[in-house]
MDAnalysis code that builds the backbone (N, CA, C; Angstrom):
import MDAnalysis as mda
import numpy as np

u = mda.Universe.empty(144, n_residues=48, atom_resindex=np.repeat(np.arange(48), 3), trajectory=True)
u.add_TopologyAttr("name", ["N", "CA", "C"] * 48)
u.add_TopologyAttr("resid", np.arange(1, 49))
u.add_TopologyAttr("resname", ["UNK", "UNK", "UNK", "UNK", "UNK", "UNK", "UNK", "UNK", "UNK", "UNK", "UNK", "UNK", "UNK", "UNK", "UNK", "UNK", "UNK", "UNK", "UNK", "UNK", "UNK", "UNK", "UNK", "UNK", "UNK", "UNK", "UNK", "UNK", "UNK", "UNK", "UNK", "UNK", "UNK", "UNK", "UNK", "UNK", "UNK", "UNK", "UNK", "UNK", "UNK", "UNK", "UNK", "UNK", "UNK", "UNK", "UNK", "UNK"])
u.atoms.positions = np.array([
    [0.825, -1.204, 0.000],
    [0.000, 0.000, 0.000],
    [0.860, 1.256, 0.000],
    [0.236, 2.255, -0.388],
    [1.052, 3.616, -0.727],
    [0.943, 4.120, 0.415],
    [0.184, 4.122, 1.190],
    [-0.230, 4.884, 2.774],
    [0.818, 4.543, 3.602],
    [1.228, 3.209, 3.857],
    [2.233, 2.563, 4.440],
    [3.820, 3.121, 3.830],
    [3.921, 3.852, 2.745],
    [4.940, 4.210, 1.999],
    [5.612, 5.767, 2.517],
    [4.108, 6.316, 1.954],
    [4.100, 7.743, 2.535],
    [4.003, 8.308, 4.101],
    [4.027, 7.790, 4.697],
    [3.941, 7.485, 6.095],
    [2.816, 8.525, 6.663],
    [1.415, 7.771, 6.175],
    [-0.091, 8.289, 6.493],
    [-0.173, 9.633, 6.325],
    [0.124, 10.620, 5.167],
    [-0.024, 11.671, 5.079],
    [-1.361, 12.242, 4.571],
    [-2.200, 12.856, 4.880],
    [-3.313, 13.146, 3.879],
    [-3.265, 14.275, 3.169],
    [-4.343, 14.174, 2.158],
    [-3.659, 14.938, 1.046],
    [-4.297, 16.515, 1.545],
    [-4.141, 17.551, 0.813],
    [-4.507, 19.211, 1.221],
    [-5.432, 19.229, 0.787],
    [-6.122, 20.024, 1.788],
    [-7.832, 20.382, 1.534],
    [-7.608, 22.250, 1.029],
    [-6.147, 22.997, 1.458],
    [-5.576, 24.183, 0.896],
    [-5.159, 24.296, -0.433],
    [-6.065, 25.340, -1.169],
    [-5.814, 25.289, -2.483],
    [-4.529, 25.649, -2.664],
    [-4.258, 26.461, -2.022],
    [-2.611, 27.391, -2.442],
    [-1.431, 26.269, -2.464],
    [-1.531, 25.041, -1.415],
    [-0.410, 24.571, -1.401],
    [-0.754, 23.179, -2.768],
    [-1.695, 23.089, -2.990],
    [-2.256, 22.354, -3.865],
    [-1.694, 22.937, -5.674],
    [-1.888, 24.227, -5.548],
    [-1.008, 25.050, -6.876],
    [0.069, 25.154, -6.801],
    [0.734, 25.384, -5.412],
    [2.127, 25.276, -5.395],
    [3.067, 23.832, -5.959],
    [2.165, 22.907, -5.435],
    [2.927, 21.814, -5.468],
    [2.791, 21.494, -7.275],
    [1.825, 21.722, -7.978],
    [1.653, 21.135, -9.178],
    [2.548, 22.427, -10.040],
    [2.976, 23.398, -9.880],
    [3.933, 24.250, -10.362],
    [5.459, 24.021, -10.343],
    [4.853, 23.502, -8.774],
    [6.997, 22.750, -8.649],
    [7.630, 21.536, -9.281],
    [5.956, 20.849, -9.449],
    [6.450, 19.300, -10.846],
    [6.196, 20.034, -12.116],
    [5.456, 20.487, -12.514],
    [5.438, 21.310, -13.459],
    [6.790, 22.492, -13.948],
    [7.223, 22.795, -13.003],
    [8.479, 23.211, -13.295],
    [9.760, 22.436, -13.531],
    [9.932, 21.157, -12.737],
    [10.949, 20.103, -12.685],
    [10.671, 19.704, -13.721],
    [9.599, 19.058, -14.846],
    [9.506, 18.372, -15.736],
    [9.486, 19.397, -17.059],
    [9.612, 20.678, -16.668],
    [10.298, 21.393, -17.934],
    [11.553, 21.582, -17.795],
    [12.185, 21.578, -16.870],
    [13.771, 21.532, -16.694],
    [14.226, 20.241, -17.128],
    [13.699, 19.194, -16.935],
    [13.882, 18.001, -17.239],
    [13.845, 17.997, -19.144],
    [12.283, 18.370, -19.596],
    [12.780, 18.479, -20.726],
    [13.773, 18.953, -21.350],
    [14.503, 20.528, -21.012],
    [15.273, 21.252, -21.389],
    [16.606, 20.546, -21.257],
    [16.438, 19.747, -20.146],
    [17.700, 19.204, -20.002],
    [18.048, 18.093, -20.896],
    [16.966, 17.329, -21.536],
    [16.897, 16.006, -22.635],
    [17.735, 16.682, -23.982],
    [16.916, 18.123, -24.170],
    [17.146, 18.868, -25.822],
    [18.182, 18.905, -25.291],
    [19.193, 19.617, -24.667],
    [20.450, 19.921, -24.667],
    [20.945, 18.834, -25.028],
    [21.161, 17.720, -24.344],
    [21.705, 16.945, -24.644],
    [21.663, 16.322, -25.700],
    [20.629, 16.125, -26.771],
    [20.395, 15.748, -28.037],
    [21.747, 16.619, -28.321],
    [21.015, 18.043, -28.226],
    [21.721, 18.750, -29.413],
    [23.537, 18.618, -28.839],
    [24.074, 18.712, -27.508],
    [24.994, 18.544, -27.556],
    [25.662, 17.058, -28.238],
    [25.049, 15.951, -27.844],
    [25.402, 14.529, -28.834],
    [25.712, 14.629, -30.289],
    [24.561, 15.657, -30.984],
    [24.449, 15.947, -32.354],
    [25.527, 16.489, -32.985],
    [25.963, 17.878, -32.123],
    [27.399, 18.534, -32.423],
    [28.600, 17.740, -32.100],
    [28.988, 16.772, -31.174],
    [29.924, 15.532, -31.591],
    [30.102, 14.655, -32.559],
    [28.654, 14.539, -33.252],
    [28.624, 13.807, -34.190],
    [29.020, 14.251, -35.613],
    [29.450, 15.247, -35.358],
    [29.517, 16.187, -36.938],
    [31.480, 15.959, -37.033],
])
């Protein structure tokens, strides 16, 4: 079980921390992308 994982946390009934939190994955997973392209493109320019 996930409850047993997370160690019984329940989830926010506060909207604010509820936007906060989906902005801060929302932000990590565009850094994340940005961080994939670079690396294409840096691989790409070795390859030349």
């Amino acid at each position: 079980q996930i409850s047993t994982l997370a160690g019984n946390q329940t989830p926010s009934s506060f909207v604010g921390e509820v936007l906060f939190t989906m902005a801060i994955i929302g932000l990590g997973l565009l850094l994340f992308a940005l961080l994939i392209g670079n690396m294409q493109n840096f691989l790409q320019g070795l390859g030349r």
